[in-house]
C-alpha positions as CSV (number, residue, x, y, z in Angstrom):
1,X,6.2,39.9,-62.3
2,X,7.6,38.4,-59.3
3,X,7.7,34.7,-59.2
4,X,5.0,33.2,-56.7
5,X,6.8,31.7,-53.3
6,X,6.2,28.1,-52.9
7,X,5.9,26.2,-49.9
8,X,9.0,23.8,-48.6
9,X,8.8,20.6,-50.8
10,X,6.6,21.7,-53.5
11,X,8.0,23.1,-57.1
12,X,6.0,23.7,-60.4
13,X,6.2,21.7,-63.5
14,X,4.6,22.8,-67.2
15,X,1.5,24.1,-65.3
16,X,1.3,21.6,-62.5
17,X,2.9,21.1,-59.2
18,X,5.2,18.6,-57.9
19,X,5.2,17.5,-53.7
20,X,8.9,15.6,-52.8
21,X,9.4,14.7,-49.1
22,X,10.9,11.8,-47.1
23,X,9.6,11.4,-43.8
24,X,11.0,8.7,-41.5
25,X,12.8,6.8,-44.3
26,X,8.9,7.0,-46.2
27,X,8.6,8.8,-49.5
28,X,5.9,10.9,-50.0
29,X,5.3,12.0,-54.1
30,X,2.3,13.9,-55.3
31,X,0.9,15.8,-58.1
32,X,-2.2,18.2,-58.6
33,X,-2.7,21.1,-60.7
34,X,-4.3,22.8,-57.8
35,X,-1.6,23.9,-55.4
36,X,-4.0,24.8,-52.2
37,X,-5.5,21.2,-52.5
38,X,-2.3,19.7,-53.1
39,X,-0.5,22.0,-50.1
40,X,-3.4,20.3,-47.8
41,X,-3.0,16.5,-49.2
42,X,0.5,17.1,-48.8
43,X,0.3,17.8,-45.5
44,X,-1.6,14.5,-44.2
45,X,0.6,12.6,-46.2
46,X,3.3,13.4,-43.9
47,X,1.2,13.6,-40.8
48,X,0.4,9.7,-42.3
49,X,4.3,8.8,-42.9
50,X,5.0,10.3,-39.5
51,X,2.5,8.5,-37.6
52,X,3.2,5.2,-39.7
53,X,3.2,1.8,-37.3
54,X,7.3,1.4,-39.2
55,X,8.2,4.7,-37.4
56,X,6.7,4.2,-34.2
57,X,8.2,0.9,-34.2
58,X,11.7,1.8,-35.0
59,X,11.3,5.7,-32.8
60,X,8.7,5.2,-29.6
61,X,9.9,6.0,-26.0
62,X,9.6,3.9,-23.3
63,X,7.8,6.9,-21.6
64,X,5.6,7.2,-24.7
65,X,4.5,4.2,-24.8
66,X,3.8,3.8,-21.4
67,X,1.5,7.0,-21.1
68,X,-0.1,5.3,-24.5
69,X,-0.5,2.0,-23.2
70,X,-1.4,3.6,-19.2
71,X,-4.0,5.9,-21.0
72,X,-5.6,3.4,-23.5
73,X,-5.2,0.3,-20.9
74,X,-5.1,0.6,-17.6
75,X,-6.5,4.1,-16.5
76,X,-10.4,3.4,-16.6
77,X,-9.7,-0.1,-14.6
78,X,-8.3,1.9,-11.3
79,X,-9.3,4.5,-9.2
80,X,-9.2,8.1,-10.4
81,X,-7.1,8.7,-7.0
82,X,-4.4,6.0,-7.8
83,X,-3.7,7.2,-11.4
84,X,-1.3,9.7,-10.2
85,X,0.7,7.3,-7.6
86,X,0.9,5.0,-10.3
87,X,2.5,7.0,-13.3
88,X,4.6,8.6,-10.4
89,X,6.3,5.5,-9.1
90,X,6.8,4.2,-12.9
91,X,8.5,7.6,-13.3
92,X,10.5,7.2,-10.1
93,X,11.4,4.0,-11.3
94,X,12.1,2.5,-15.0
95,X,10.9,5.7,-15.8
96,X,13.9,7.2,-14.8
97,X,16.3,4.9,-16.0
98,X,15.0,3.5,-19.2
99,X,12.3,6.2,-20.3
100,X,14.3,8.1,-23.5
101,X,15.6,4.6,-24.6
102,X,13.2,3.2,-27.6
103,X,11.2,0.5,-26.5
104,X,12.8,-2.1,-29.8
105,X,16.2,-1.7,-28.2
106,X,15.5,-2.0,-24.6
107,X,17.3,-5.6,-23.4
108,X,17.1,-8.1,-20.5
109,X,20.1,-6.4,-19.9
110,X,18.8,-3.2,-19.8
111,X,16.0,-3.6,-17.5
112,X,18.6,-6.1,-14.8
113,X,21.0,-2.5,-14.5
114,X,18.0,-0.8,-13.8
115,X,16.5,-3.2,-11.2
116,X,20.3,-3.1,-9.6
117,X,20.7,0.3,-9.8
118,X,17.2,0.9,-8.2
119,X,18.3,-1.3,-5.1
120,X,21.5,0.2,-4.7
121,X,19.6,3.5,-4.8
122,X,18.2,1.8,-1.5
123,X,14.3,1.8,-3.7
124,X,12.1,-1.0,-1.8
125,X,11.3,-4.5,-2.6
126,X,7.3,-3.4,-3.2
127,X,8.1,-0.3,-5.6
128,X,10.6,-2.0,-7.4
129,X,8.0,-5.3,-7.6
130,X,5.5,-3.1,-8.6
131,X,7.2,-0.8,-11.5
132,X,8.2,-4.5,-12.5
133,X,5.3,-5.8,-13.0
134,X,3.7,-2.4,-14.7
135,X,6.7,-2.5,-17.1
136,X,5.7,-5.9,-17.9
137,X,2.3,-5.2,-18.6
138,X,3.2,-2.6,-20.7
139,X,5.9,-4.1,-22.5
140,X,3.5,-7.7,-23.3
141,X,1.0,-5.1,-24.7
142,X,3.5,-3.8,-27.3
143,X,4.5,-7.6,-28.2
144,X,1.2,-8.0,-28.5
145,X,0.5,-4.9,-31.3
146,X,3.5,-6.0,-32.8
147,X,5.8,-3.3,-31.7
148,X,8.5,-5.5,-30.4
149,X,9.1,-9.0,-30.4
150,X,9.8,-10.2,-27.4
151,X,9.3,-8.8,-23.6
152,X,12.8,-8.1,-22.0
153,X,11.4,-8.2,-18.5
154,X,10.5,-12.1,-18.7
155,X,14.0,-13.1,-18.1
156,X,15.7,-10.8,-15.1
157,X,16.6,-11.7,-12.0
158,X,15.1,-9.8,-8.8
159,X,16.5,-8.9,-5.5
160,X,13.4,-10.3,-3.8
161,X,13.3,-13.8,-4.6
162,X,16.4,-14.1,-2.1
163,X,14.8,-12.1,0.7
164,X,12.2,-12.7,3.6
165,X,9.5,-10.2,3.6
166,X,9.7,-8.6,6.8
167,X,7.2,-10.3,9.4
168,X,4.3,-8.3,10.9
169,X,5.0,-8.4,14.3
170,X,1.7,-7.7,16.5
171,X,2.1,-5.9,19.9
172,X,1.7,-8.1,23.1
173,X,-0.8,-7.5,25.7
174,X,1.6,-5.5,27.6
175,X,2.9,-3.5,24.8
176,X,-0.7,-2.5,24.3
177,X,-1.6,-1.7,27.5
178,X,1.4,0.3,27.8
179,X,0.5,1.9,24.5
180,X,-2.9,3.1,26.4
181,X,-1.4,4.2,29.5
182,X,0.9,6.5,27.4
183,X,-2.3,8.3,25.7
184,X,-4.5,8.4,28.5
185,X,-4.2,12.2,28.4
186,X,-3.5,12.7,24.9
187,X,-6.1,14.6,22.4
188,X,-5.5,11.6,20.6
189,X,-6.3,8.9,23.1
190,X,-10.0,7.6,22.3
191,X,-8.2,7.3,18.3
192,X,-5.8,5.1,19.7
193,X,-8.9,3.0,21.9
194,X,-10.8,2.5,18.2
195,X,-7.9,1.2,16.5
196,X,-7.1,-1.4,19.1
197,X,-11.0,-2.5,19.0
198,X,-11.9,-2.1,15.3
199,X,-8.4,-3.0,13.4
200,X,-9.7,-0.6,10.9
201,X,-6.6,0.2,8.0
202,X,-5.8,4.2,8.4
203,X,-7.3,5.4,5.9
204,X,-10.9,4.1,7.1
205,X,-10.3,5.7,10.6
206,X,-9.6,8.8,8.3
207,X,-13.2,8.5,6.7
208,X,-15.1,7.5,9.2
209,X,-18.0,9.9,9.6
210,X,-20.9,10.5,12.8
211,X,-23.0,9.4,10.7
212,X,-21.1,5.9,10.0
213,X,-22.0,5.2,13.7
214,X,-25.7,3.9,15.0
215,X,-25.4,4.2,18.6
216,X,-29.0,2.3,18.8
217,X,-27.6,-0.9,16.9
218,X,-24.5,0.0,18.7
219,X,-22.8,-1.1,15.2
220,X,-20.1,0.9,13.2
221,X,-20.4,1.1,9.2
222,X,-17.4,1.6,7.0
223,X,-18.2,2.6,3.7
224,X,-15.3,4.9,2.8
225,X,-11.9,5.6,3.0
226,X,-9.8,9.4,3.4
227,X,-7.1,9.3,0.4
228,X,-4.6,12.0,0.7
229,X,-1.6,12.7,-2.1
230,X,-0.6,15.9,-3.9
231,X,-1.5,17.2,-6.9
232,X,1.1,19.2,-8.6
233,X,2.8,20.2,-5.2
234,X,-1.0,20.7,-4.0
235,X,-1.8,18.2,-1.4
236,X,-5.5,17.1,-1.9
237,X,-7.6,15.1,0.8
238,X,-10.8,13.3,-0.1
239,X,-13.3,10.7,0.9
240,X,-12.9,7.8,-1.8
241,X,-15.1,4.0,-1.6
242,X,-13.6,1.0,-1.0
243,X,-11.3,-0.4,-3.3
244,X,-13.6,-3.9,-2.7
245,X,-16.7,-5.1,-1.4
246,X,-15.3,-6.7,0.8
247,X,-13.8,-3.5,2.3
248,X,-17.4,-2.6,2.6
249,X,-18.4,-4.1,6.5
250,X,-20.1,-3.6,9.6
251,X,-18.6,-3.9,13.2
252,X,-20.5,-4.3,16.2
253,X,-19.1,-2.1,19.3
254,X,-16.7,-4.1,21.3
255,X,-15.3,-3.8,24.7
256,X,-15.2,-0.2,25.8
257,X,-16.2,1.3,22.5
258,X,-19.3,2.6,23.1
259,X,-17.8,4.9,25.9
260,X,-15.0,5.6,23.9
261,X,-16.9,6.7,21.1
262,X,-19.4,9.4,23.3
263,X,-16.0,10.5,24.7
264,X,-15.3,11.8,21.5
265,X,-17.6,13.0,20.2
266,X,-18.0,15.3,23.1
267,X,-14.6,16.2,23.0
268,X,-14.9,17.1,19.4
269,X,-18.1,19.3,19.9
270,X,-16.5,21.6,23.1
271,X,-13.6,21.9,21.3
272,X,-15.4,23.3,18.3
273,X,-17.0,25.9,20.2
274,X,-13.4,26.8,21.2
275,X,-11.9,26.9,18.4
276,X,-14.6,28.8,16.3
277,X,-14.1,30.0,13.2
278,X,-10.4,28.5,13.6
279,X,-11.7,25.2,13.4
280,X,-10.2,24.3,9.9
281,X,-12.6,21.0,9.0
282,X,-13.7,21.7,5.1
283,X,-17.3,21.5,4.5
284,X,-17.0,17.9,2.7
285,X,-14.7,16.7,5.5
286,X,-17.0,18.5,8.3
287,X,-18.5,15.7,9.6
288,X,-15.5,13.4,10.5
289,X,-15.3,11.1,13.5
290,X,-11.3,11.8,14.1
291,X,-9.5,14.7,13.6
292,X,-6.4,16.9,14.9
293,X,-6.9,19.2,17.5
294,X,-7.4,21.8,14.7
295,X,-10.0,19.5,12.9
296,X,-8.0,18.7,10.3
297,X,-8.7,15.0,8.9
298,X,-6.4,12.3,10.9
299,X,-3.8,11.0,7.9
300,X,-1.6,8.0,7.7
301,X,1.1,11.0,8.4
302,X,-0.7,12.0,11.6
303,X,-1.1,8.7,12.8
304,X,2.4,7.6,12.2
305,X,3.5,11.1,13.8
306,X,1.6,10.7,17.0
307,X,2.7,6.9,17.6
308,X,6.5,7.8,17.1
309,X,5.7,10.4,19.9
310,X,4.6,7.5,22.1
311,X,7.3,5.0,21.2
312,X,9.7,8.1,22.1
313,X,8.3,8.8,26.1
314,X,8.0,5.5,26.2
315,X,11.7,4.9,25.8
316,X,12.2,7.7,28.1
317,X,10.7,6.4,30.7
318,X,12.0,2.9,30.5
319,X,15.4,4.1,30.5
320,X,14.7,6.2,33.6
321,X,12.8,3.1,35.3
322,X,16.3,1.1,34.4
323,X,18.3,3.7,35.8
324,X,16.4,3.7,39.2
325,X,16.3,-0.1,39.4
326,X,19.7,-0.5,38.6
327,X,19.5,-3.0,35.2
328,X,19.5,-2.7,31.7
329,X,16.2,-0.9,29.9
330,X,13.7,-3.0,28.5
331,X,13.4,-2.8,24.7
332,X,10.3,-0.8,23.5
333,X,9.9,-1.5,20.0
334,X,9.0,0.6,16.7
335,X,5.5,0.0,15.6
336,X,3.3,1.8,12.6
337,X,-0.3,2.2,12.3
338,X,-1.2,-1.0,10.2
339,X,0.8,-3.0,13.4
340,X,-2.3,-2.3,15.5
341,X,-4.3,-4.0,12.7
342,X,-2.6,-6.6,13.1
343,X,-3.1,-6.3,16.9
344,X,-6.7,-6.0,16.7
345,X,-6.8,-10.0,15.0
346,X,-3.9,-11.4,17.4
347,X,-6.3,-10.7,20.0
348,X,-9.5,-12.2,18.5
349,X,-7.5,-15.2,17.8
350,X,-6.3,-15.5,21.3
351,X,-10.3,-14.8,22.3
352,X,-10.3,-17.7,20.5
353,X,-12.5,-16.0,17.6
354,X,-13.5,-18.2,14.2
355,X,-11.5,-17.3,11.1
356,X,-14.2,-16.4,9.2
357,X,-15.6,-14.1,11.7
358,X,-12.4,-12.1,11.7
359,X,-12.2,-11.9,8.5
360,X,-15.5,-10.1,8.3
361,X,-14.5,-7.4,11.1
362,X,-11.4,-7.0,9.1
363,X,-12.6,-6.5,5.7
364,X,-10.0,-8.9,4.4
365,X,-10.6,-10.3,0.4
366,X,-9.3,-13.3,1.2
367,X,-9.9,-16.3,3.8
368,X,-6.0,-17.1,3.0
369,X,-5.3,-13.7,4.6
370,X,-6.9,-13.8,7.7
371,X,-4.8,-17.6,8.0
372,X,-1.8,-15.9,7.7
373,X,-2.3,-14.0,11.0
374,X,-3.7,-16.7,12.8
375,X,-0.8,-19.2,11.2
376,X,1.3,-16.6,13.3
377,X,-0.4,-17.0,16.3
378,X,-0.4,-20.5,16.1
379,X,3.2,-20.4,16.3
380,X,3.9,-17.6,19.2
381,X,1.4,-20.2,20.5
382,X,3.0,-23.5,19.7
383,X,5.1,-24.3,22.8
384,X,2.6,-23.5,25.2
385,X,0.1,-25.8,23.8
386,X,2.5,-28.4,23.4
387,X,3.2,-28.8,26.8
388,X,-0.6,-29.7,27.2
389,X,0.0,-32.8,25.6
390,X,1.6,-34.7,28.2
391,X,3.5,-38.1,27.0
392,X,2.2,-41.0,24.6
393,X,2.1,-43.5,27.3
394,X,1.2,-42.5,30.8
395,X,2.7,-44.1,34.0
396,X,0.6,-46.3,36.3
397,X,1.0,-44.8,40.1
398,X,3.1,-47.5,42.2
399,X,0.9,-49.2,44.7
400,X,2.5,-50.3,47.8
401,X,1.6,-52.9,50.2
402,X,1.7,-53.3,53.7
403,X,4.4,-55.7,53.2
404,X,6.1,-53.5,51.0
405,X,6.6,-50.5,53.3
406,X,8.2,-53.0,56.2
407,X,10.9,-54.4,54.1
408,X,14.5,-52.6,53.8
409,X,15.9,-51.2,51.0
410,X,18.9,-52.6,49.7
411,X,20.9,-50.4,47.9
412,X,24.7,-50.6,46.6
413,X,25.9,-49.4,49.6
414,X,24.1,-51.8,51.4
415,X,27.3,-53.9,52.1
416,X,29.8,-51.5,53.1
């Protein structure tokens, strides 16, 4: 009779069987007389060494314990649209350099190469700030449970504490009315109108919707926000909320809007009869306020696209202008969407707007915000206003006499 096959780790003894293993330096050592009950216990003992809190303490990934900690921690507290963004910078970042290194061997040292490699690598201040401060997280979470001892990120030095954030720099009057005359003919010009009169962030522009609009109130509702990124090399467009309340806001038509706005939308309705079947709007992004000529939802990507186009004539037609007139051409600088934000407040503070009402119309969280912008119109502002002050002590006009007028001056040449 042939002798029964036994599994790896298990031999029979006088009747009974015997389980031997070591799993990750922990010794496992059973008995039973029942070798498919023993066979099972067996198996969760190892499953038990394997998963033990010494292994994981001694074996654990960066990258494994951030997806644990991301998953357990942080996912439910942000938006189901920013989970993706998140884990994809971490992987772009620390991720990348430190993610197969075990988390109880990673070093100040460790995480300073990284943070100089990274800017080398030409990564920016805000991604590298923000994988920073992620890494942090998740590292104070695994001192915390004990995993490590200390947090390695608590001591580095960063490239940022040296340099000046790059000012926002809001277009003069002239710049804007330039930027107007430029799209006066474009699909896109009653887009560029709203942005100057709104200062709406591009991603509200993106969701606004008709119905967002109450042409009786004559007010303008925004209540969500279009958030575009790609989904395993699928790019997927939706409407999301507000990331605050505060986003949440209502802004009364200003200037031309009202014109603007029935501009559009008429527009938008003959071109839909055009177009047909070949408009491409999807049924849950059908009823948008601004699109592409195809109806496809405006994106920070098309916004950015159609203001480089603008910046580029306008250069064009400066440096002819130069040419003709015989001097040097004018500089005509580079602007992105979010500059006409901060367009939009510039100009209510040099309306002479209140603070707090601009921070309303902007949506802003915080008062502190709103002073920043206005902090920087105070200073464009501060030699101008200066000169309004005049002296400290003023001087009396000279009165003269009768007398005064009939008597000759005598001067040091008076003599010669």
């Amino acid at each position: 009779m042939a002798k029964r096959s036994l599994p790896k780790g298990i031999r029979e003894n006088k009747g009974t069987y015997e389980a031997r293993a070591v799993v990750n330096g922990i010794k496992v050592h059973l008995y039973g007389s029942n070798l498919e009950e023993l066979i099972k216990e067996f198996d969760v003992a190892k499953e038990n060494a394997r998963n033990s809190d010494e292994y994981r303490k001694n074996h654990i990934t960066l990258n494994e314990w951030f997806e644990e900690w991301f998953t357990l921690v942080k996912s439910h507290k942000v938006k189901e649209t920013s989970i993706r963004p998140m884990k994809n910078s971490f992987k772009r970042t620390f991720g990348f350099y430190l993610g197969t290194k075990k988390i109880k061997d990673i070093k100040p040292m460790d995480v300073q190469k990284a943070i100089n490699a990274m800017e080398k690598a030409g990564v920016s201040n805000g991604c590298m700030r923000d994988a920073l401060g992620r890494l942090r997280e998740c590292l104070e979470f695994a001192v915390g449970n004990q995993m490590i001892k200390v947090n390695p990120c608590l001591i580095v030095e960063v490239p940022w504490t040296y340099k000046v954030s790059k000012e926002e720099i809001a277009l003069t009057q002239e710049e804007q009315n330039a930027l107007l005359d430029e799209v006066e003919d474009s699909w896109y010009k009653e887009m560029f109108y709203f942005m100057c009169l709104t200062g709406v962030r591009v991603g509200e522009l993106g969701g606004l919707q008709w119905k967002d609009i109450d042409f009786g109130k004559k007010v303008i509702s925004i209540r969500r926000s279009l958030s575009c990124n790609y989904c395993d090399g699928v790019k997927r467009e939706m409407l999301v909320t507000p990331k605050t309340v505060n986003f949440t806001r209502e802004i009364p038509f200003i200037g031309e809007m009202e014109e603007i706005l029935l501009s559009q939308r008429e527009k938008q309705k003959q071109l839909k009869q055009e177009l047909g079947k070949r408009w491409r709007a999807k049924e849950e992004l059908g009823d948008l306020v601004f699109t592409t000529g195809m109806g496809s939802p405006c994106s920070r990507y098309i916004v950015d696209k159609e203001i480089k186009k603008v910046i580029k004539r306008l250069r064009e037609k400066e440096a002819v202008t130069a040419v003709q007139e015989n001097r040097l051409p004018r500089e005509v600088r580079n602007f992105h969407p979010h500059t006409l934000r901060h367009t939009f407040a510039t100009r209510c503070f040099e309306n002479k707007m209140e603070p707090k009402v601009v921070q309303s119309l902007l949506g802003h969280s915080s008062i502190s915000i709103t002073f920043n912008i206005y902090t920087h119109v105070l200073d464009n502002k501060m030699e101008e206003e200066i000169k309004k002050f005049g002296v400290a002590k003023t001087q009396k006009p000279v009165e003269l006499c009768q007398n005064d007028i009939c008597k000759k001056r005598i001067t040091a040449y008076s003599h010669c």
